[in-house]
Biopython code that builds the backbone (N, CA, C, O; Angstrom):
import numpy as np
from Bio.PDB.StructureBuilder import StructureBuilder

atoms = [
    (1, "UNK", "N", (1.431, -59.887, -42.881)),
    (1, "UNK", "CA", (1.048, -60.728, -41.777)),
    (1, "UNK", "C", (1.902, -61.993, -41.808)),
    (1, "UNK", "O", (2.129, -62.627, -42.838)),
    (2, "UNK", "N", (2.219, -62.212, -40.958)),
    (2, "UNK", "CA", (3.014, -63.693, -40.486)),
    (2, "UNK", "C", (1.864, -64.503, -39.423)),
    (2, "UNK", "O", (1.144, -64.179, -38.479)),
    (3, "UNK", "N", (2.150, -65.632, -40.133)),
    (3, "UNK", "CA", (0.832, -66.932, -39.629)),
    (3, "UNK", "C", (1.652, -67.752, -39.282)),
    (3, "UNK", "O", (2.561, -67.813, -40.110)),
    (4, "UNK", "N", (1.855, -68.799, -37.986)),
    (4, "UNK", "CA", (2.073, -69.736, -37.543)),
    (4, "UNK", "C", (1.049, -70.708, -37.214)),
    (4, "UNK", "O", (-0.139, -70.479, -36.985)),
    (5, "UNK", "N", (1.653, -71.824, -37.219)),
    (5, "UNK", "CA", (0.256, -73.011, -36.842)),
    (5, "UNK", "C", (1.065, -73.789, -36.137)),
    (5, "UNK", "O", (2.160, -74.167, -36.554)),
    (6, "UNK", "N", (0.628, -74.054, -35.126)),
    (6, "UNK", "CA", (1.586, -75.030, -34.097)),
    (6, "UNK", "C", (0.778, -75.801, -33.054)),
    (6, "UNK", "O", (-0.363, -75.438, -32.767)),
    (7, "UNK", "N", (1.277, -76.712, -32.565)),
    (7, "UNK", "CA", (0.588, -77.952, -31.440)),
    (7, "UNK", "C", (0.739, -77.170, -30.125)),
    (7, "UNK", "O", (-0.162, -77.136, -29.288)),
    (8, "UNK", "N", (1.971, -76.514, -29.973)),
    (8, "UNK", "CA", (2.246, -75.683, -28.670)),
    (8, "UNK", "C", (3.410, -74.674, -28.662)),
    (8, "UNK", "O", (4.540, -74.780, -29.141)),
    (9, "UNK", "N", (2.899, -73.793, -28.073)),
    (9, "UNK", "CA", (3.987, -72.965, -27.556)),
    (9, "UNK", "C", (4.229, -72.183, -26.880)),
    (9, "UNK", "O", (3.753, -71.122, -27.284)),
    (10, "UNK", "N", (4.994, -72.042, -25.575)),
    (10, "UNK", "CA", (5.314, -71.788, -24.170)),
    (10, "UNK", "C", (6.157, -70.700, -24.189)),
    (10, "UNK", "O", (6.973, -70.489, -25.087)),
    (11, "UNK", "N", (5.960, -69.920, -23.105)),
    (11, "UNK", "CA", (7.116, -69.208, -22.683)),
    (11, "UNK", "C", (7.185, -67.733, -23.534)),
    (11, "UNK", "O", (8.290, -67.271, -23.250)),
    (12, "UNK", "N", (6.583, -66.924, -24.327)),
    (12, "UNK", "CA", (6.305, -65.535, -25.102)),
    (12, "UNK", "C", (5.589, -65.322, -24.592)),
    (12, "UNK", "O", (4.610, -65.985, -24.250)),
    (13, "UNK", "N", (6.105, -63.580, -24.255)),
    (13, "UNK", "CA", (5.687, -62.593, -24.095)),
    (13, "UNK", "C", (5.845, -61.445, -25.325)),
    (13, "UNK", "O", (6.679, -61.477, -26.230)),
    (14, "UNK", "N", (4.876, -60.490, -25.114)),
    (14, "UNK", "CA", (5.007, -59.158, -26.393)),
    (14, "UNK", "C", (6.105, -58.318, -25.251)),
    (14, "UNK", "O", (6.150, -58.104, -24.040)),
    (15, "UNK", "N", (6.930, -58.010, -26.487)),
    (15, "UNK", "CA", (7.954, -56.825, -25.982)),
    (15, "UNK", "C", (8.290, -55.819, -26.855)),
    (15, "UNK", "O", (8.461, -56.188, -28.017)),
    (16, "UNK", "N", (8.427, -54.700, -26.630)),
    (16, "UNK", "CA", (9.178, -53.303, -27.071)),
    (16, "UNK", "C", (10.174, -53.328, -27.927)),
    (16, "UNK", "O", (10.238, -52.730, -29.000)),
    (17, "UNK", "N", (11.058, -54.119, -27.380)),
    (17, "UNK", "CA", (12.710, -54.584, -27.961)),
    (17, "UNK", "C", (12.887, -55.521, -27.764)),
    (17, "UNK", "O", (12.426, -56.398, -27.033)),
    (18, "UNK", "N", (14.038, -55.350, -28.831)),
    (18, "UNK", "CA", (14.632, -56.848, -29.158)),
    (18, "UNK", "C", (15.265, -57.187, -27.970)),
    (18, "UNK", "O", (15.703, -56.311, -27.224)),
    (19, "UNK", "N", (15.401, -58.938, -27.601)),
    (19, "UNK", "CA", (15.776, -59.463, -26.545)),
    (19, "UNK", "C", (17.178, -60.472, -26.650)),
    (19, "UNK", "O", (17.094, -60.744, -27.848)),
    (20, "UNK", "N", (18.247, -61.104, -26.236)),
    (20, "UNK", "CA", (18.598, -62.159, -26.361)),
    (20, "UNK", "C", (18.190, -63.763, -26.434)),
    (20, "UNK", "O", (18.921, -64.705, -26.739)),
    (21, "UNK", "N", (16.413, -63.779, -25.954)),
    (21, "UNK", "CA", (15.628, -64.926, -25.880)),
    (21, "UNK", "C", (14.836, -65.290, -26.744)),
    (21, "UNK", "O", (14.837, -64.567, -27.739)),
    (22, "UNK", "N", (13.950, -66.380, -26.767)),
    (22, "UNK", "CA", (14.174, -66.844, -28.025)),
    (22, "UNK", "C", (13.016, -66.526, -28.266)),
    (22, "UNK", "O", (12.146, -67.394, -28.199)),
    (23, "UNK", "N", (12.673, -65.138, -28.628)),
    (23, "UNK", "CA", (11.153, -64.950, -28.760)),
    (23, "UNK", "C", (10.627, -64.608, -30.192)),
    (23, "UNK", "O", (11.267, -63.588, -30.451)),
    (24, "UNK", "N", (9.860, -64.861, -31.235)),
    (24, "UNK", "CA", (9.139, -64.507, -32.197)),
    (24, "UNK", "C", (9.613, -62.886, -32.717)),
    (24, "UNK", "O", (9.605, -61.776, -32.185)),
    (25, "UNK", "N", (9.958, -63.351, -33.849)),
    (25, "UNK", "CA", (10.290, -61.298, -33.993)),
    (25, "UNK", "C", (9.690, -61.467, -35.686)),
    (25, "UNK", "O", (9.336, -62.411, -36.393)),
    (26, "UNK", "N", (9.805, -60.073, -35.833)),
    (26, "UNK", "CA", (8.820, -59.687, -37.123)),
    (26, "UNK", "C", (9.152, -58.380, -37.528)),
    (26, "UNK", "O", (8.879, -57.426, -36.799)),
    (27, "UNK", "N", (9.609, -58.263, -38.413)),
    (27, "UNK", "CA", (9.994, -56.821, -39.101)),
    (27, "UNK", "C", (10.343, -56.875, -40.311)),
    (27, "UNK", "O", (10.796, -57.891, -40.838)),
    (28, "UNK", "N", (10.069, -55.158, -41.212)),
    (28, "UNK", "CA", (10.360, -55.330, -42.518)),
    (28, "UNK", "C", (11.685, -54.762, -42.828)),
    (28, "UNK", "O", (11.862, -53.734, -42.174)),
    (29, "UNK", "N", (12.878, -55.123, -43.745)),
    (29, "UNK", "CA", (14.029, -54.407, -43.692)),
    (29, "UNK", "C", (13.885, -53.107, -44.924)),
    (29, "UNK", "O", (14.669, -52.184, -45.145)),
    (30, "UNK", "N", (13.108, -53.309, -45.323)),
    (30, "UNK", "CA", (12.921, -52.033, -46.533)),
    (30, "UNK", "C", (12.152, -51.024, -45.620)),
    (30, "UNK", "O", (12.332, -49.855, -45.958)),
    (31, "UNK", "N", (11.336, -51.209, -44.538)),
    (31, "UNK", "CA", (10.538, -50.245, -44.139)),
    (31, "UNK", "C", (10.448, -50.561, -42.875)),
    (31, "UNK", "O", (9.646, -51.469, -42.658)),
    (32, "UNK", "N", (11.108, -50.038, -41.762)),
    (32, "UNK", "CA", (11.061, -50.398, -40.442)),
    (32, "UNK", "C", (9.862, -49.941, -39.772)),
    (32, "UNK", "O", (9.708, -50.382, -38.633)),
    (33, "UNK", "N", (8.672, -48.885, -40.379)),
    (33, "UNK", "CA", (7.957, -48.204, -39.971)),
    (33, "UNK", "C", (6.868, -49.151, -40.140)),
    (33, "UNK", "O", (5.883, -49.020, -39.414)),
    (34, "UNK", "N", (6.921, -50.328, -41.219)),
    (34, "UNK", "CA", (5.880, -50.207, -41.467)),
    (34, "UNK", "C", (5.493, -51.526, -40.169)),
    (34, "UNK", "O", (6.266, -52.287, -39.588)),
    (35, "UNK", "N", (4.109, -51.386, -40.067)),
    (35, "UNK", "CA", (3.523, -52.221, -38.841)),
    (35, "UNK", "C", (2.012, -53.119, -39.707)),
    (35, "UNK", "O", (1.097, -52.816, -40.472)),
    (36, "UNK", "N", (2.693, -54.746, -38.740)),
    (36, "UNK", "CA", (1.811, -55.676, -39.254)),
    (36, "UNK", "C", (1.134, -56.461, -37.947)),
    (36, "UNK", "O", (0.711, -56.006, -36.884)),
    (37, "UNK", "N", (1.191, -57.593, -38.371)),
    (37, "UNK", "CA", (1.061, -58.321, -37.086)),
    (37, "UNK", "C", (1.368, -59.976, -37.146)),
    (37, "UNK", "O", (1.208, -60.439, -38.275)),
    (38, "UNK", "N", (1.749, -60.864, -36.201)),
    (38, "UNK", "CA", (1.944, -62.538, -36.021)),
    (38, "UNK", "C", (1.020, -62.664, -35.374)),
    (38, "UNK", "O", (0.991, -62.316, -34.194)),
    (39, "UNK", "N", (-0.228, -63.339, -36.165)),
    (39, "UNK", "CA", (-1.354, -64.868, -35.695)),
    (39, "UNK", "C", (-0.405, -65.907, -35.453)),
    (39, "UNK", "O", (0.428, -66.328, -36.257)),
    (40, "UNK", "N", (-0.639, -66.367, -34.027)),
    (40, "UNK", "CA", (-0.537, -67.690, -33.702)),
    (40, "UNK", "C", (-1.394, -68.592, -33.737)),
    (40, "UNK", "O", (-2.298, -68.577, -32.901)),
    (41, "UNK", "N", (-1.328, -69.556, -34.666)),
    (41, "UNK", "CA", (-2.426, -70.726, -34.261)),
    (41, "UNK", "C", (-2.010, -71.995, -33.338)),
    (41, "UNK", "O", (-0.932, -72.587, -33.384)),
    (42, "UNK", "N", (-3.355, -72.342, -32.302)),
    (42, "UNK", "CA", (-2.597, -73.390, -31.674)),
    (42, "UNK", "C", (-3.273, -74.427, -31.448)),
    (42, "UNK", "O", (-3.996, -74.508, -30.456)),
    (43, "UNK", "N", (-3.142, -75.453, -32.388)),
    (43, "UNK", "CA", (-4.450, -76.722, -32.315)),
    (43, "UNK", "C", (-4.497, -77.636, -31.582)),
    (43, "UNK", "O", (-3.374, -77.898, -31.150)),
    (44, "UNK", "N", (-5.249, -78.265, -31.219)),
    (44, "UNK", "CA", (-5.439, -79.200, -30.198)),
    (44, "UNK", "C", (-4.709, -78.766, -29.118)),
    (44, "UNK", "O", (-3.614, -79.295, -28.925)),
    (45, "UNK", "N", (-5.282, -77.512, -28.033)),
    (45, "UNK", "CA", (-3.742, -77.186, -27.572)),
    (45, "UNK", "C", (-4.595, -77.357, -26.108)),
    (45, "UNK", "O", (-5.239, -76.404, -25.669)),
    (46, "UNK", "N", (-4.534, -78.742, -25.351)),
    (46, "UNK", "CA", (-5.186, -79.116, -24.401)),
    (46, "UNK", "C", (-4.463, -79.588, -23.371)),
    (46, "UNK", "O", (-4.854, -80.598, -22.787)),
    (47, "UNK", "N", (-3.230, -78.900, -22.963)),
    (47, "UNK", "CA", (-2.421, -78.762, -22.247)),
    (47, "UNK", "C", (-2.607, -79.582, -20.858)),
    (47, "UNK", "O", (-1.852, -80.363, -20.279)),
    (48, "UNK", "N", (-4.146, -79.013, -20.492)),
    (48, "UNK", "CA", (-4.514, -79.749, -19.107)),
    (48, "UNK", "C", (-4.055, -81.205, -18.754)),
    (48, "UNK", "O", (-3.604, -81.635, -17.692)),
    (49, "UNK", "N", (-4.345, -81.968, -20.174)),
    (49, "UNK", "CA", (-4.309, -83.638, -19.893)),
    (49, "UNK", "C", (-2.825, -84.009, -19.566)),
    (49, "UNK", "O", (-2.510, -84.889, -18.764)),
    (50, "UNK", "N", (-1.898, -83.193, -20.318)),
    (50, "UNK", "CA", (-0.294, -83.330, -19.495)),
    (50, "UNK", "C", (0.048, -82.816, -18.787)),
    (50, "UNK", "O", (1.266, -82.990, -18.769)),
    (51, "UNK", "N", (-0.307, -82.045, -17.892)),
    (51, "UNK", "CA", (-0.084, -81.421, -16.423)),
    (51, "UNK", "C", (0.333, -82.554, -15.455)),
    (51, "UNK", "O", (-0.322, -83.587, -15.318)),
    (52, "UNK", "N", (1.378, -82.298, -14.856)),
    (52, "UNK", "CA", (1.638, -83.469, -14.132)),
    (52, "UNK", "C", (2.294, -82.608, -12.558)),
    (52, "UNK", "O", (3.162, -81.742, -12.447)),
    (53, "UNK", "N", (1.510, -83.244, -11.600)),
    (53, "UNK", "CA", (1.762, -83.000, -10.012)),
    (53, "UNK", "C", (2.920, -83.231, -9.768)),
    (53, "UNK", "O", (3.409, -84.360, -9.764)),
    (54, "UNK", "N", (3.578, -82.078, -9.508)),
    (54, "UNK", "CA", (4.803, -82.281, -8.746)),
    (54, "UNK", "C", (5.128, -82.853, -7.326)),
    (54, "UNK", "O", (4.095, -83.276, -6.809)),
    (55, "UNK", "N", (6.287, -83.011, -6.487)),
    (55, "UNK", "CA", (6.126, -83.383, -5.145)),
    (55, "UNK", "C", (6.426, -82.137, -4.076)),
    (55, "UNK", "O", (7.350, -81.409, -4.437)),
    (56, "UNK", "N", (6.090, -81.952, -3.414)),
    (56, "UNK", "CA", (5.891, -80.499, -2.602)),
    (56, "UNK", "C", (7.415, -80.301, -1.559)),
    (56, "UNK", "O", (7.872, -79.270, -1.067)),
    (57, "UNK", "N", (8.052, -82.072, -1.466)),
    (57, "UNK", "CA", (8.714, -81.615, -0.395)),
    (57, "UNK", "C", (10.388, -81.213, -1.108)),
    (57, "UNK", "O", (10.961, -82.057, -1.797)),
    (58, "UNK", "N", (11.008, -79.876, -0.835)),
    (58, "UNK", "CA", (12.340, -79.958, -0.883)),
    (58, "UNK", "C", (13.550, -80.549, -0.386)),
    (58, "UNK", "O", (13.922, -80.782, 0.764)),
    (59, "UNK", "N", (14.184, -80.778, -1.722)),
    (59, "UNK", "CA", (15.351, -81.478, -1.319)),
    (59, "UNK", "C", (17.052, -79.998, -1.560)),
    (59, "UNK", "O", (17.084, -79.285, -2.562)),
    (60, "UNK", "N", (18.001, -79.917, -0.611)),
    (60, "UNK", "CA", (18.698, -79.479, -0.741)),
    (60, "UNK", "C", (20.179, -80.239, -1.367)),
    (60, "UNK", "O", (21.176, -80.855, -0.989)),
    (61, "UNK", "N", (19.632, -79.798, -2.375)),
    (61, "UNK", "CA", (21.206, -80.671, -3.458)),
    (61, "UNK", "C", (22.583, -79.906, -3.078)),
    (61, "UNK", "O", (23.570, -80.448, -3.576)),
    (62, "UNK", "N", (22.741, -79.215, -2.609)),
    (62, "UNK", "CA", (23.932, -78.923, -2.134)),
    (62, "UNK", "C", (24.233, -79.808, -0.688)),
    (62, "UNK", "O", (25.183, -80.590, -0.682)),
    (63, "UNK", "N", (23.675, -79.701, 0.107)),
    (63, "UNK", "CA", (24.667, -80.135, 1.440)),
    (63, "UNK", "C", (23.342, -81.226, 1.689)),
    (63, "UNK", "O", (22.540, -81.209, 2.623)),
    (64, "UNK", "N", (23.393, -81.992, 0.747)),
    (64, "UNK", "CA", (22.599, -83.446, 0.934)),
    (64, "UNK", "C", (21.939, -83.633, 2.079)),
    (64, "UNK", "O", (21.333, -84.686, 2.277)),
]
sb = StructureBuilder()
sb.init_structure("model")
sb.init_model(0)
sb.init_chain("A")
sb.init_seg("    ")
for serial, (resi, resn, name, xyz) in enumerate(atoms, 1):
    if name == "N":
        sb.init_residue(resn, " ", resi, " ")
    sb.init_atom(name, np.array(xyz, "f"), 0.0, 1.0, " ", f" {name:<3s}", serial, name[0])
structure = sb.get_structure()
């Protein structure tokens, strides 16, 4: 088992295969068969209070 403990973390998904992105991987090199699992821990992970409102109207940065 592999344990992480962290304040936050964004952006993982579970996948099949390996990816070029920067996602969490886990494997044994003596035994590729064998199967475990990664706990994430995520404390104080109260995301809501930094949510911040964006502004709705678009701007086109190309032809100003």
């Amino acid at each position: 088992m592999i344990q992480i403990t962290t304040q936050g973390i964004f952006g993982i998904e579970e996948r099949n295969n390996f990816t070029t992105l920067s996602d969490i991987t886990a494997f044994s090199q003596q035994n590729p068969q064998l199967n475990g699992k990664i706990v994430i821990n995520i404390q104080n992970a109260q995301i809501s209070n930094n949510l911040v409102h964006l502004p709705t109207n678009i701007v086109d940065a190309l032809n100003g």
